[in-house]
Each structure stands twice: as structure tokens, then as C-alpha cells.
C-alpha positions as YAML, in Angstrom:
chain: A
units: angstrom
residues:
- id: 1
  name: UNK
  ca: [37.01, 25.63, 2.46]
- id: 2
  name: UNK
  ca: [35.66, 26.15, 6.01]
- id: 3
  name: UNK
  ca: [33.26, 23.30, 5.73]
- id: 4
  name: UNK
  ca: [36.25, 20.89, 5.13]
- id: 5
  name: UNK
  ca: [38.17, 22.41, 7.83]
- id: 6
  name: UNK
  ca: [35.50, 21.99, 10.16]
- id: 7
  name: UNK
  ca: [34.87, 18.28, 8.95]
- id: 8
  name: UNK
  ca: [38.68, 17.29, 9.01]
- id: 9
  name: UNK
  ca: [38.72, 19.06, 12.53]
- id: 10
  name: UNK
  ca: [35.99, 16.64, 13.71]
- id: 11
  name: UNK
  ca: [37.49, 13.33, 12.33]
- id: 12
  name: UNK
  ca: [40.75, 14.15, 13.83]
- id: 13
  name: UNK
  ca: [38.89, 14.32, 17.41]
- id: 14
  name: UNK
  ca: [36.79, 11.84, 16.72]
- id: 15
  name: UNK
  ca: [40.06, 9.39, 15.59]
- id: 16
  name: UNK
  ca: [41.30, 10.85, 19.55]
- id: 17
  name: UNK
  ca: [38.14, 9.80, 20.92]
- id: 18
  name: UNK
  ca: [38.12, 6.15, 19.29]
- id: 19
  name: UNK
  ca: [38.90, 4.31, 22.28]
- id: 20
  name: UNK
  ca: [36.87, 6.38, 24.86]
- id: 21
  name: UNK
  ca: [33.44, 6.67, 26.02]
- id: 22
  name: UNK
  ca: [31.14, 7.26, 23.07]
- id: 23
  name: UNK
  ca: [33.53, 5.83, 20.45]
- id: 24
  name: UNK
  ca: [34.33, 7.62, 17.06]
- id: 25
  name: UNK
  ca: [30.83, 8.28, 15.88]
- id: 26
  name: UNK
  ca: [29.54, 9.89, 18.66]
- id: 27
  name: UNK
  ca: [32.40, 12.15, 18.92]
- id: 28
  name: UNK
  ca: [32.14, 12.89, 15.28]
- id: 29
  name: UNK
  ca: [28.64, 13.73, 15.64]
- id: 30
  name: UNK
  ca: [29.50, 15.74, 18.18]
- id: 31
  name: UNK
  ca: [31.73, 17.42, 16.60]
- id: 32
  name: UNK
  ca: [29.68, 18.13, 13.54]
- id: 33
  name: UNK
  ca: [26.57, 19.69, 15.34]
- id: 34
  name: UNK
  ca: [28.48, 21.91, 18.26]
- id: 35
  name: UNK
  ca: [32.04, 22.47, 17.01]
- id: 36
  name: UNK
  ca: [35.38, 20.74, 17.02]
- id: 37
  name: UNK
  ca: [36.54, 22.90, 19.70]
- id: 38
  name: UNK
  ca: [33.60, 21.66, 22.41]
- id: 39
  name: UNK
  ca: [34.31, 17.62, 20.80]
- id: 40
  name: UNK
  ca: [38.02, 17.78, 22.06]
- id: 41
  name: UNK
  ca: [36.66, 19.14, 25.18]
- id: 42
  name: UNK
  ca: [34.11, 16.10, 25.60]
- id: 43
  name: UNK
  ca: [37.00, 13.73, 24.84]
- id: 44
  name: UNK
  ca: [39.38, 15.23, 26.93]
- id: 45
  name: UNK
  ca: [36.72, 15.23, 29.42]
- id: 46
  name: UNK
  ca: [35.77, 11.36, 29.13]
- id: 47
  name: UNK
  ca: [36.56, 8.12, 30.78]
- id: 48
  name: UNK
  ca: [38.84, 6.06, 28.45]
- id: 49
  name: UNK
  ca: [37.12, 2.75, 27.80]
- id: 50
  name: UNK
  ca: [38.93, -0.87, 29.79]
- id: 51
  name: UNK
  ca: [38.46, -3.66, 28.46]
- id: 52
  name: UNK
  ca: [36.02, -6.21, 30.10]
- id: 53
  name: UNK
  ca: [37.79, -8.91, 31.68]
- id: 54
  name: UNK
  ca: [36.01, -12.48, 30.65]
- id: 55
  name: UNK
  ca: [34.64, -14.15, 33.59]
- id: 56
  name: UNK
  ca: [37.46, -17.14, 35.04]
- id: 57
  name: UNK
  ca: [33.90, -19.14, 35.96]
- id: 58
  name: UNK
  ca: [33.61, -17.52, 39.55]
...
């Protein structure tokens, strides 16, 4: 039962961290090997991704 918790704990911050620095699998990883606790700090903690603006030719 705690492994589940621990693995629905880390794709819930990983689905938070989707559009952020790392992306969902390196947040899940993250999440997997230190805790869920220290993921949502790294995602809190991270730059939220923009999206590249295509070049007008200058």
C-alpha cells in the first residue's frame, strides 16, 4: 500500500511538473529515487518552460 502511495504521489508531481523544466519524466524520476515531498519542491522550485518563438527571418 505504501509503494502505491508513494508512486501515485510522484505522478501527481510529475503531471505538476509537465510543463516545466525537466518535463514529466524527470520529475517522476525524481520523485521515485528521493521522495515526492523533495519532487514538489524541485517543481515548485523550477523555471516554467516558454515557448520558443519561430524566427520572423531577422
Amino acid at each position: 500500500m505504501l509503494i502505491a502511495l508513494w508512486i501515485l504521489s510522484s505522478l501527481i508531481v510529475a503531471v505538476i511538473g509537465m510543463n516545466r523544466k525537466f518535463g514529466f519524466w524527470g520529475y517522476f524520476f525524481a520523485s521515485i529515487l528521493l521522495t515526492p515531498a523533495i519532487g514538489l519542491i524541485l517543481v515548485l522550485a523550477s523555471d516554467v518552460n516558454k515557448p520558443e518563438k519561430k524566427g520572423t527571418g531577422r
